[in-house]
N, C-alpha and C positions, 0 to 999 in steps of 0.2 A: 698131093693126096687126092687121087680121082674118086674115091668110094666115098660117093656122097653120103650114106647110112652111118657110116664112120667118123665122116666130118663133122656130123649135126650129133651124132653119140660125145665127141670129141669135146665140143662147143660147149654140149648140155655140162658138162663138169666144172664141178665148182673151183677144182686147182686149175692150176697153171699147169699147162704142156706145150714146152718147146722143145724140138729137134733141130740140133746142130748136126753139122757134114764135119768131115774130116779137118775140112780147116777151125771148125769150133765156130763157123758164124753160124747164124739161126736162120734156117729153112720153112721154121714151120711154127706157128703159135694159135692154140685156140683162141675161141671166146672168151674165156675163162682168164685166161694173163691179160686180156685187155681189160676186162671187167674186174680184177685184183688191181694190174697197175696203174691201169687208165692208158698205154701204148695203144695205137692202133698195129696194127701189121706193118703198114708201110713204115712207121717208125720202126722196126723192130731188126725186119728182116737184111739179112748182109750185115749184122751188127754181130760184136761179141756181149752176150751176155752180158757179160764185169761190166761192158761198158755201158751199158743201159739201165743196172740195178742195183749198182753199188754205190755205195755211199761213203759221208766222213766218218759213220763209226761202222762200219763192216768189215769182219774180220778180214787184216791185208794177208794171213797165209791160208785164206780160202783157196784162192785157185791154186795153189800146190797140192794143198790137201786134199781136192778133188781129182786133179792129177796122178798124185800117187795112188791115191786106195784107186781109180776107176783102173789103172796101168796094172796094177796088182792081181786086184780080184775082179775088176770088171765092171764092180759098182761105188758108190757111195752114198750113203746117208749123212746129213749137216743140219744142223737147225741155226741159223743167222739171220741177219738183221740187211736185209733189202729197201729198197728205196720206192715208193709209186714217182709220176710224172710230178705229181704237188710236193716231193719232197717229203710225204711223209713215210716216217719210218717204218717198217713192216718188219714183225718177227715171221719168219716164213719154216717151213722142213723141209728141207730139200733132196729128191731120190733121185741120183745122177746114174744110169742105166748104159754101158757101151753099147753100139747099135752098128755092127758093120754092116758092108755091104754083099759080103756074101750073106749074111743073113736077111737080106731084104730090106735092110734100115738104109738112112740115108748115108752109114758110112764115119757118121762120130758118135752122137747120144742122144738120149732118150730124157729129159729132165722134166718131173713132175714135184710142182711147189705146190704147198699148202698154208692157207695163212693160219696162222696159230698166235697170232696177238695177241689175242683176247686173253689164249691160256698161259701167251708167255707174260702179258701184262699182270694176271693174278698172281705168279708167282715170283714175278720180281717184285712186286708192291707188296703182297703180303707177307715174302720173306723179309723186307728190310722194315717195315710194320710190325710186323709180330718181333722180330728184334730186338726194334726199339723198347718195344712193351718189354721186353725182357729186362733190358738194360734199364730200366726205371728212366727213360728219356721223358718229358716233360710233353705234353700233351701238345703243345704249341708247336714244341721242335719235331714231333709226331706231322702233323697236320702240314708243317711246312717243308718235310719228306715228301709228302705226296703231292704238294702242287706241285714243287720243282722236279717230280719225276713227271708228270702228266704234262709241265708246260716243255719239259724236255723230249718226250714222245711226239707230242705236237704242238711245234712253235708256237705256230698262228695264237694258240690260246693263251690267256693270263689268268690264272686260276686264283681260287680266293674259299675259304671254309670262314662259316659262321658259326658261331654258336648260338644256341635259344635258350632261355633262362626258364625255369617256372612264372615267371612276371610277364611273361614273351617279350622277351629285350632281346635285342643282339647285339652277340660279342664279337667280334672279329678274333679266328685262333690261329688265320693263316694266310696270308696275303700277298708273297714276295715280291712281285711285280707289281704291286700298286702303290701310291706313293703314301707314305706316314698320315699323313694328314686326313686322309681320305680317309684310313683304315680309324683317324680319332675321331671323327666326324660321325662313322658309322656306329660307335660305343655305344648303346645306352637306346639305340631308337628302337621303338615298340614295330610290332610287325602290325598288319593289317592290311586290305586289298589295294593299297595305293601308296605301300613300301617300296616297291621298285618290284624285280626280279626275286632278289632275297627273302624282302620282308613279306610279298605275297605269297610266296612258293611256300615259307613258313606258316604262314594264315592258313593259307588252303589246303596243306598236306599235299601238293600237286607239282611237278615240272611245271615252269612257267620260262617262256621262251619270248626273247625282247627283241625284233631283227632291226629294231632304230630307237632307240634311246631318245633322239632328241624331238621324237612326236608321240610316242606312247606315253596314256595319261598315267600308265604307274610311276611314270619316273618322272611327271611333272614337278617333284618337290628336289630332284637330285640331280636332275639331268647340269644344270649348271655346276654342281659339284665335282661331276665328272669330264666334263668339257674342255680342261686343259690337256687330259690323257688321251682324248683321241682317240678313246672306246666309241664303238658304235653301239653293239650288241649286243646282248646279257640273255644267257641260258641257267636259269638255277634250278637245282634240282633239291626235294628236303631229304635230309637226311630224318631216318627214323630208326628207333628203336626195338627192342625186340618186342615190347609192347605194341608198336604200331604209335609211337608217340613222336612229335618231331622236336628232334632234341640241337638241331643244324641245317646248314644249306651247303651246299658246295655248287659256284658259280661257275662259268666260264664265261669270260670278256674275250670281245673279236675287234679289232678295228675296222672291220667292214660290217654294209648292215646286211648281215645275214643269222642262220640258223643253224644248228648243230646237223654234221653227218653221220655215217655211219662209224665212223673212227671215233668219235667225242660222244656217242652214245655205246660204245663200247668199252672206252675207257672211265665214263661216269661207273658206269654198272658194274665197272671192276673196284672202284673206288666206296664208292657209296656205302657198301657191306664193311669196309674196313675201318672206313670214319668213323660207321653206328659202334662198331667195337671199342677204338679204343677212344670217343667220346664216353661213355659207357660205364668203361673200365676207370677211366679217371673221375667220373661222379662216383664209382663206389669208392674210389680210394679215398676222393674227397667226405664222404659218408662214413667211413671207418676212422677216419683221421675227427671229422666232427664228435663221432658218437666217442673216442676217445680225448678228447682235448676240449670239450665241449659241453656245456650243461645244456642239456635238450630242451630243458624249457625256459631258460631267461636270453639261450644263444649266448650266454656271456661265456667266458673262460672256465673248464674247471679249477679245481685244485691244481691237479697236474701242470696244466698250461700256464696257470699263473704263475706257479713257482721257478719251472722254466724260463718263463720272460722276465719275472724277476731277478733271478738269478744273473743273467748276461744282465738287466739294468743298473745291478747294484754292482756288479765288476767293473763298469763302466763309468756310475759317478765316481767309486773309489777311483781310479785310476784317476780322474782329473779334480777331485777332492773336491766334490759337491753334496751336498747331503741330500736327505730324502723323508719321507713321512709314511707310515704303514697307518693306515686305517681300519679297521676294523667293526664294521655294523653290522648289528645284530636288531631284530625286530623286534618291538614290545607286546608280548602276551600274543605272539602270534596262532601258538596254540590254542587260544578261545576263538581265534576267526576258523580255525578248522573245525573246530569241536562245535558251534555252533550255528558256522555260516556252509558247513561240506569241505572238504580239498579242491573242489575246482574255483571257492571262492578264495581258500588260499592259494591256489596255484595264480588266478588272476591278478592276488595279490604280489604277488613275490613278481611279475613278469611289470606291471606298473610299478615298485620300487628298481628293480634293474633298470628300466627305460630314464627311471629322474637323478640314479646317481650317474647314469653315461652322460646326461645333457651337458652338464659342465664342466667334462674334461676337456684335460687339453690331449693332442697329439702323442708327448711325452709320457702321459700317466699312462697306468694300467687297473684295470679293474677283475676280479672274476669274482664266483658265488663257488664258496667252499662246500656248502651241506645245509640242508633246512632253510632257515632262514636267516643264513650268514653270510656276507659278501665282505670283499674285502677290495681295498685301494692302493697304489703304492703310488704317491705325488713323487713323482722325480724335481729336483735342484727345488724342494719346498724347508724351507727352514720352519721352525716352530711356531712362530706368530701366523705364519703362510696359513699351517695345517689346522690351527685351530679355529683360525675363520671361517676355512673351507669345509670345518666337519663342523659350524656352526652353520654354515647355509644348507649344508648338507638336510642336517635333519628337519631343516623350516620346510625343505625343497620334499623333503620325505612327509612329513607334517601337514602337506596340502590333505584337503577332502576328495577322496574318489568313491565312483560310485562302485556297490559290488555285490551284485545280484539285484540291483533295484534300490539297495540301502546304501546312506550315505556313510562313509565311517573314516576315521581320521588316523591312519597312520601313525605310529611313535617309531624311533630308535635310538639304540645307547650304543657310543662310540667310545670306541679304545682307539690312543693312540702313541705307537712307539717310533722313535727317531732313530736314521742311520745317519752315523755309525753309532750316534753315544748307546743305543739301548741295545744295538746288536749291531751284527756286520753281516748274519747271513738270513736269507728269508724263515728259515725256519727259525730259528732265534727272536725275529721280529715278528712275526705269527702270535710265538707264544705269548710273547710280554705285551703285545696290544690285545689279545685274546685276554689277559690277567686286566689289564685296565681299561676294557670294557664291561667284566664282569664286575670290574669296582661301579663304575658307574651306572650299571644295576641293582645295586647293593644300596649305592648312596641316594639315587635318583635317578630311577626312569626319564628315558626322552634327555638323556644328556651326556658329557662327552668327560675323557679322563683320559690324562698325559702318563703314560705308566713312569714308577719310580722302581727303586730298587726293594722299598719293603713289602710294594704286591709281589715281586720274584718270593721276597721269602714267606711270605703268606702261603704264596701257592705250591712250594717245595713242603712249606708244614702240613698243607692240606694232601698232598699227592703221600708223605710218608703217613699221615692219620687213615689214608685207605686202604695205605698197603695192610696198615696193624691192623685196619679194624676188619678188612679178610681173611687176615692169620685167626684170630680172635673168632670169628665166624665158624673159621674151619674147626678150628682146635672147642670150639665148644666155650667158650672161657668166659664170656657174660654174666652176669647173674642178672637174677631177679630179688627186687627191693618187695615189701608189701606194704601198702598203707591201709589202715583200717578204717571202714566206713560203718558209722556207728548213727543209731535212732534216737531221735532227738526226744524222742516221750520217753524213754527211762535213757539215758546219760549210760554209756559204756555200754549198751547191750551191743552186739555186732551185728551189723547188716550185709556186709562180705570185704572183700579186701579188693585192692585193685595192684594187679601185677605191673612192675616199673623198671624199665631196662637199666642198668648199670655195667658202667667199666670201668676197671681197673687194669691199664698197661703196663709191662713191667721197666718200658719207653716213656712213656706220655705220662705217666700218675694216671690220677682221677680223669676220666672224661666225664665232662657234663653231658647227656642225653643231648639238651636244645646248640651241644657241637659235634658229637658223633651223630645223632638224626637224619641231618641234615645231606651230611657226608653220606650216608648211606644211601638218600636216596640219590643225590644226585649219580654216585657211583654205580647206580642198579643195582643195590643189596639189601632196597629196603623190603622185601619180600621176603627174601630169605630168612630176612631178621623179625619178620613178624610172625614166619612159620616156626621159627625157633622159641618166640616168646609164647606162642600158643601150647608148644609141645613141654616144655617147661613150665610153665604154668600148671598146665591141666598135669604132669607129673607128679607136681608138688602137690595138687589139691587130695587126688588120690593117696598120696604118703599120708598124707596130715588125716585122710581117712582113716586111714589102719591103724596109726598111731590113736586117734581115739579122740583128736582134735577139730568140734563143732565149726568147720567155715563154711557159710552158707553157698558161698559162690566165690569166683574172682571173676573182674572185671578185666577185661585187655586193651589195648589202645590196638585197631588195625588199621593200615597203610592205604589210604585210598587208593593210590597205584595195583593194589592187590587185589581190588575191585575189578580190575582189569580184565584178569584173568577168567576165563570159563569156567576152571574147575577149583576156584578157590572156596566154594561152599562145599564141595565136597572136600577139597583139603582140610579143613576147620570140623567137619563133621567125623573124618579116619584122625584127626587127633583125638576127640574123646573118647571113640572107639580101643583105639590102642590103650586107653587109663582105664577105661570101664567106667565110663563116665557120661553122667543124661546130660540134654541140653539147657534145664535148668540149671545146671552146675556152672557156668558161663557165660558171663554177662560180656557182651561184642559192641565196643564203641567206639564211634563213629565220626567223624568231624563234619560239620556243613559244607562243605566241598563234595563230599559224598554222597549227601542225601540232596545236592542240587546236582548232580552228576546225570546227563538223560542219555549216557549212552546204554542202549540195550544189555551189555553185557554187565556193566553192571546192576542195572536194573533187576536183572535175571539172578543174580546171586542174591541180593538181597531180600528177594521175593521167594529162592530157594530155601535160603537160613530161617526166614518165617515161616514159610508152611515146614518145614522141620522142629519149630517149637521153640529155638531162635528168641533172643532176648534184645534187642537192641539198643545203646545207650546214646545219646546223641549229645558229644564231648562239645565244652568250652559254650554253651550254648547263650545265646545275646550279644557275642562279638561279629559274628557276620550280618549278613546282608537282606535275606530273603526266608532265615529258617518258617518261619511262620505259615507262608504258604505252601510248605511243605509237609507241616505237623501230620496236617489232616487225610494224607496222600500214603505216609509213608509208614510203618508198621514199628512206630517208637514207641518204647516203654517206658524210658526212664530221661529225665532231661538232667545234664550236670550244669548249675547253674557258675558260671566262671569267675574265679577269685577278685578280678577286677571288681567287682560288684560286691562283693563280700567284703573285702577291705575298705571301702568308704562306707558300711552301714552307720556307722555310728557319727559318721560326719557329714556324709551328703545324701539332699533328701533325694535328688535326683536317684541317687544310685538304691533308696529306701524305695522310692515309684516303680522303678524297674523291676525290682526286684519282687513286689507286691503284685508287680502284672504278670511275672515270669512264675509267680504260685500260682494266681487264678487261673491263668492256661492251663498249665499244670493239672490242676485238681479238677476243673471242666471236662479236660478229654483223658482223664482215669490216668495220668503220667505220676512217677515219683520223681522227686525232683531232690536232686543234691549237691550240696554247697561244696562247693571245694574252696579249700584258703581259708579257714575257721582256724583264727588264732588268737584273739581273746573273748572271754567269758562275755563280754559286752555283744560282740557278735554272734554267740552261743545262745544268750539268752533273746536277743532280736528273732532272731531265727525260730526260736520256741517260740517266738509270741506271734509270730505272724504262719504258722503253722509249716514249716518247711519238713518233712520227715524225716530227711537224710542228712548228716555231715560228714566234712570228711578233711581234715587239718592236725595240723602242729599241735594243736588242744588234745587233740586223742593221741596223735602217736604220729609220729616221723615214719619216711617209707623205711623200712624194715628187711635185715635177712630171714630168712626161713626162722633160725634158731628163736633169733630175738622176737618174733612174731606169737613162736611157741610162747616162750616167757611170757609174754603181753597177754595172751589167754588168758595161761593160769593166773594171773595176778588178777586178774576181772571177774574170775569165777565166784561164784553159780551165774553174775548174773550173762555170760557168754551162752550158755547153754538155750535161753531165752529169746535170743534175735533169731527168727525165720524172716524169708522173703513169700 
């Protein structure tokens, strides 16, 4: 080619152009194929093609195939796999052009290559990558896809992906070519500027490129580590997220001391983007898998996951007849650390009790936290004597003082404990029955442990059918109300109002006593509805007995402090009179001291609502707790019911005479009426008169009462009924 402007136009291209003569050798190559395969001319020229760029994996029906289509139509187009001088692999596209010589050519072809590695590298790596992700392939066998495609592109390299933790640790995800030991050696080290290639490229968010290993100070702590392998090199590049966070490294090791070219900076870059993926993609799965299997704040097991691990553990002791121990802890009075201390001082709590029951398992065991503040245990191959020692250290180990918020406070819990197989054989089964004797051992004693038997099962089968009834009961309306009559101790039988009394009668159960349906209700969340129910009834009946023509000055109600809860339970209390046509002196609303020490706003705000509405407030069983006193002066009481305990020793203990003497003068001091409840002989009748109490309220005047029988007890009292106002 004489036309110099042609030859330097020729040169300046970035493909490859060779022209071959009729025999097929090569006549002619620019710059451009030397500068792709590294050939000079002289290497080139008198040569065939095949034999200069082909390689072990290039298609062997290439030169037919260019054969036939150029013989055909004259041309051909091929995208294959070419070889440079170093041996490394080239994806090339190849435009094979007939060039005779009557047309001026040299008489065979015209062939211009392009390399297209780069494009063909992203699409084979990201095809069998995005695959993988398809196929739910496991992140490591992800990872070690890609080195052994990249070390297969080009030999010379030994590839290796790290992983980086939130703690900056590195994990090794991929390493084939390096030996085991190296990749356990590398577990667990922290990154920072004198990790090696890895752990600094991580530190810095930077490519960090090592051309000697055994004299650069980053790899003064590793270089002996790596010294049998006969690595020189190390180029690491960080892998980053799409935040821009570095979540990996991907290395390349050389055994000479050198530096990356342009082939292993083209191959990183095709790489890099695919690691950040599906690293990425397997923290969220790991994140979905957490947030579902996982209590976010103790990290221990949910429900779920425990039950599942359970499950294969107890298939497993069956199967070789071992037994097992189901624990079950539950925290004491956890709800006063939230109610007084905030929820983050509960939450601190609950994350310090998870941390001291994991300390002394073993391997075998399992633990997770079901809900609130309930955690559960399952000791594999623990026989009875095992499990009850171990739920005796347990609660000592729970028992210790932590601090929380600045205060020091001591931890309690009660433990249930059920045995496989005698109590059950499947997790659920064993849930329930250590769940039954746990709650025994709140029942008998806080801060202690209970081996379930069979009569807490039927306890709590009586107690699950007492809920069912007392929601039919609920629905159906079927309750009644009792009345006791509350009568003025200066004329004997005047009335002073009555006080409204839940009763049940099942057509299952008989008689329930109030102090075992109560109970039942509230734990069931129905005690609200049954206090809306006792209101609405009540104040029904008072308005009957209105129209009827029968003097009661008031009823008393017992409300639910749970009911406190609620926003709009002084309005609910207020659309019950309304609905009877009925004021708020018609109404006396009693209270328990749980309620009046209660400082949550909300209920703060009802009861401050109920008083400035005109609201009567009675403040029930009063001298059995703890604190009423500084409360008296705070809170908008009217009426104190002094509690039968006290009332039944007057005539025998002077103690309970003193109390009783101070629970008047308070009383009569800050303007309260005060009444006895549990007046049941004349001895206590007359104590009572002498030391000026106003109100009573007992077995001496009258038993709680139906409607009817209440009627009756009027008229039998009359005229002087007509005479009691409040």
């Amino acid at each position: 080619m004489a036309d110099a402007p042609l030859r330097r136009a020729l040169d300046a291209s970035d493909d490859a152009i060779v022209l071959s003569n009729s025999q097929r050798r090569v006549v002619y190559v620019n710059e451009g194929f030397s500068r792709l395969f590294g050939f000079g001319p002289e290497e080139v020229l008198g040569q065939y093609l095949s034999n200069v760029l082909f390689g072990p994996h290039t298609d062997p029906g290439l030169l037919a195939q260019i054969r036939d289509d150029v013989t055909a139509r004259g041309h051909c187009r091929v995208d294959t796999l070419l070889y440079s001088k170093t041996g490394h692999p080239l994806w090339v596209s190849m435009v094979i052009n007939a060039s005779t010589e009557d047309s001026g050519g040299p008489g065979g072809s015209i062939t211009v290559i392009t390399d297209i590695t780069l494009t063909k590298m992203h699409e084979v790596l990201q095809k069998r990558v995005l695959e993988g992700m398809v196929n739910e392939l496991p992140l490591a066998n992800l990872m070690t896809l890609v080195c052994r495609e990249v070390e297969r592109i080009a030999p010379e390299v030994t590839a290796s992906i790290l992983g980086v933790d939130e703690r900056g640790l590195l994990h090794p995800l991929a390493a084939p070519g390096l030996p085991p030991d190296i990749c356990a050696a590398i577990e667990g080290l922290p990154i920072g500027p004198l990790a090696g290639s890895c752990g600094t490229a991580a530190f810095t968010g930077e490519p960090v490129v090592v051309t000697d290993i055994t004299t650069d100070p980053r790899w003064a702590d590793y270089k002996a580590l790596f010294a049998p392998t006969g690595l020189r090199a190390c180029w690491s590049s960080p892998i980053l997220d799409h935040h821009g966070k570095v979540v990996g490294t991907f290395a390349f090791y050389f055994k000479d001391a050198r530096g990356p070219d342009a082939l292993h900076q083209r191959l990183v870059g095709a790489c890099l983007h695919l690691c950040a993926l599906a690293i990425e993609r397997d923290a969220t799965r790991q994140r979905i898998h957490q947030l579902a299997f996982f209590d976010m704040l103790t990290g221990l097991p949910n429900r779920a996951m425990f039950c599942s691990s359970a499950e294969r553990t107890l298939a497993s002791l069956h199967s070789e007849g071992k037994p097992a121990a189901l624990l079950f802890v539950d925290l004491d009075r956890f709800k006063q650390i939230n109610d007084t201390l905030g929820h983050a001082a509960g939450d601190a709590l609950l994350c310090e009790v998870a941390a001291r029951l994991t300390q002394g398992l073993r391997a075998l065991d399992l633990i997770g936290r079901l809900a609130g503040d309930e955690f559960v245990l399952l000791l594999s191959e623990c026989p009875t004597r095992h499990a009850v020692q171990t739920a005796h250290r347990m609660l000592a180990t729970i028992a210790q003082p932590m601090d929380i918020g600045g205060q020091s406070h001591v931890p309690h819990a009660s433990i249930g404990i059920a045995m496989f197989p005698d109590d059950g054989d499947t997790i659920d089964t064993l849930l329930r029955h250590a769940d039954q004797a746990m709650a025994q051992a709140k029942s008998d004693h806080r801060h202690s442990l209970q081996l379930f038997s069979a009569e807490m099962n039927q306890r709590a089968q009586e107690r699950a059918g007492l809920e069912r009834a007392l929601r039919h009961a609920l629905a159906e309306r079927s309750l009644r109300l009792h009345y006791q009559p509350q009568v003025l101790s200066s004329a004997t039988g005047t009335l002073h109002g009555v006080e409204a009394l839940a009763r049940w009668t099942d057509a299952h159960w008989g008689v329930v006593p109030p102090n075992q349906f109560i109970p039942v209700a509230e734990e069931a969340g129905l005690i609200h509805e049954l206090t809306l129910w006792l209101l609405d009834e009540a104040c029904r009946q008072l308005a009957a007995w209105r129209v009827q023509g029968h003097d009661v000055p008031c009823i008393s109600v017992n409300l639910s402090g749970r009911s406190f809860h609620r926003p709009e339970f002084a309005q609910e209390i207020s659309d019950a009179l309304s609905r009877h046509g009925l004021r708020t002196t018609d109404l006396l609303l009693e209270i328990t001291e749980s309620v009046m020490m209660d400082a949550r706003p909300v209920t703060l705000s009802n009861i401050e609502t109920l008083h400035r509405k005109g609201f009567k407030l009675s403040l029930d069983d009063f001298g059995t707790g703890y604190s009423s006193l500084s409360y008296l002066h705070r809170l908008p009481i009217s009426e104190l019911k002094l509690d039968m305990a006290f009332v039944q020793d007057l005539t025998t203990s002077p103690t309970a005479r003193a109390l009783t003497v101070s629970v008047l003068s308070i009383a009569h001091s800050l303007g309260m009426v005060v009444v006895a409840e549990g007046v049941e002989t004349s001895g206590q009748q007359q104590w009572l008169q002498a030391h000026g109490c106003p109100v009573m309220q007992g077995y001496l005047f009258g038993k709680p009462m139906p409607a009817q029988e209440l009627e009756a007890w009027l008229l039998a009292k009359s005229p002087l009924v007509a005479q009691g106002h409040r």
